[in-house]
N, C-alpha and C positions, 0 to 999 in steps of 0.2 A: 876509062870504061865506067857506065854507070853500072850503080848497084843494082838497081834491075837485071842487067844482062846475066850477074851470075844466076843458072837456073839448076845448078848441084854444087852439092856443098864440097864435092868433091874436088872443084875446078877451085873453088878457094885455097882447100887445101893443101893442092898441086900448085897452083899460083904464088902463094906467100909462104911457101912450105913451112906448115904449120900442121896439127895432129888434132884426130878425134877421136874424144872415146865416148861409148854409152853406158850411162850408170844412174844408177839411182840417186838421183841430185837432191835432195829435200828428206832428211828426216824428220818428223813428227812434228810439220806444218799445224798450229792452231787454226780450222777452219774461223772466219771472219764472217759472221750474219752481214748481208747488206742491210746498207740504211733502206728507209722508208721511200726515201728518194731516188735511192738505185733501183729499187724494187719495181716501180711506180714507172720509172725511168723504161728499165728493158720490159716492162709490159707493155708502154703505148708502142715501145718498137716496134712491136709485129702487127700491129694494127695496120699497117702498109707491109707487102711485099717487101721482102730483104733480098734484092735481086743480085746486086754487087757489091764487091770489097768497098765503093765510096760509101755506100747504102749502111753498110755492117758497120766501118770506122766509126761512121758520123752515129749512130742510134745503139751501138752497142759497146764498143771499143774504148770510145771517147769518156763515153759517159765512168766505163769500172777506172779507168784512169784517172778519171778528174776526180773521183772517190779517193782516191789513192792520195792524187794529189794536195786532194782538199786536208788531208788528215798531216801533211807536213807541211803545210803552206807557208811555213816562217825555214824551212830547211832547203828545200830543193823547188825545180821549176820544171814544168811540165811543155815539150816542144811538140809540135803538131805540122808537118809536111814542111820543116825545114831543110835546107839543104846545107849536106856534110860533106865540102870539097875538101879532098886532104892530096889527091895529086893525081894522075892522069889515069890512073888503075881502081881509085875509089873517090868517084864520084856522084853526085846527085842526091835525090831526093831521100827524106825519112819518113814513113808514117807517124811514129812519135816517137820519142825520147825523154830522160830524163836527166837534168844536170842537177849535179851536187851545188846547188847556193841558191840563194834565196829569188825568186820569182823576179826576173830583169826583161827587158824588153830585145835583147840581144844572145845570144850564143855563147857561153861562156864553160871553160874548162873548170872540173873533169864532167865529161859528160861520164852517166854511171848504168843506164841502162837502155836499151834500144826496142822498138816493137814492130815487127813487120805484118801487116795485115794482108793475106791472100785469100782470096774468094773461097778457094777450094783445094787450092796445090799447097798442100804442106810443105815437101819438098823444096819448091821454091823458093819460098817465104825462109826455112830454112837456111837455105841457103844465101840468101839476100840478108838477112841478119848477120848471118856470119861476114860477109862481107863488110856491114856497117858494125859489127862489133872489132874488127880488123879496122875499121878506117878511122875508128873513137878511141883504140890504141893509140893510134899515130898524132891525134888528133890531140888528144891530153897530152902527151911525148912534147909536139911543137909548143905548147901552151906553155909547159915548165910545170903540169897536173898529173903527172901520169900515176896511176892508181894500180896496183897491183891485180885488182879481178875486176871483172865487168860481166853483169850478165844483159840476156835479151831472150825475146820468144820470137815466134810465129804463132800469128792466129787469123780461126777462119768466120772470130768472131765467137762459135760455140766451143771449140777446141782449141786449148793451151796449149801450146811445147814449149819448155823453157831449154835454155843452154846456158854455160858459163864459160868464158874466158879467161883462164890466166897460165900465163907462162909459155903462149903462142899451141896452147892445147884449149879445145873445145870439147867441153864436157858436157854432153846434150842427156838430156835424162829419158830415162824410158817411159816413164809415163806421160799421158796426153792429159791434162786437166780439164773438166766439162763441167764442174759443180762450182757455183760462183761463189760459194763460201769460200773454199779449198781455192780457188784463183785469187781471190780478196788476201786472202790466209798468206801467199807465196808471196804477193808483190810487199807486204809488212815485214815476210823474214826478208825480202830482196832489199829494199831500203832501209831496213834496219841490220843491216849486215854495214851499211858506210858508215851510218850514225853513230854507230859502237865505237871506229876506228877512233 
């Protein structure tokens, strides 16, 4: 089943029986100033219509992440619409991802963090995370990488939701993040939550 189909996080849940809670997932996140170039970046974006999710990944999504990415570039590698087959129930496509090791031209265990990008259905996106954060379980497990937590969002480009992964519980936080410092801010404690280990 691709990851697409799942469209409530519910059906995950019931699927792979596995538990969610919501909570306050982040305390006292250091906002992160964008560079000059991310800046620069999401302002020629709206110079054209932002009419779809391809539209948003590619001129807004992309870019905070290759920010993200640019600042570990010797530590982790940044995936962009790879596909995450792990068995008949999670499969297909990713908006991006992140794997723990250093910038390769292939797919490589553990992957640590997942991003699903939806137009406008939270929800969904939601839900489709959770599913890709379920199949990058299984996915590190096969590899001989498995990692005790993993997180992921959904976004609709202007609006963050993050969640966390571990122990077959989904900890999805109640707040929605919209200020790109305070976004910049979460993916530094997010990748510097592996680095520590």
């Amino acid at each position: 089943m691709s990851y697409s189909k799942y469209k409530k996080i519910k059906t995950v849940i019931k699927k792979f029986n596995l538990d969610l809670q919501l909570i306050d997932l982040f305390d006292n996140i250091t906002p992160t100033p964008p560079s000059a170039w991310l800046k620069e970046t999401l302002r020629k974006s709206t110079i054209q219509p932002l009419i779809n999710e391809k539209a948003k990944a590619e001129r807004i999504i992309s870019p905070i992440l290759m920010e993200i990415a640019e600042e570990y570039a010797s530590q982790i590698s940044l995936f962009s619409g790879e596909n995450l087959d792990v068995n008949e129930d999670l499969t297909g496509e990713c908006d991006f991802f992140f794997a723990l090791h250093p910038p390769k031209l292939y797919i490589d265990a553990p992957i640590i963090t997942l991003v699903e990008a939806k137009d406008e259905d939270m929800e969904h996106g939601l839900a489709q995370c959770a599913a890709q954060l379920y199949g990058a379980k299984l996915f590190n497990e096969q590899e001989n990488r498995s990692i005790p937590v993993l997180f992921g969002c959904a976004t609709t480009g202007t609006d963050w939701k993050f969640i966390r992964f571990e122990n077959n519980v989904f900890y999805a936080d109640k707040k929605i993040y919209t200020d790109i410092s305070e976004i910049l801010g979460v993916w530094h404690h997010v990748i510097q939550v592996f680095l520590k280990k």
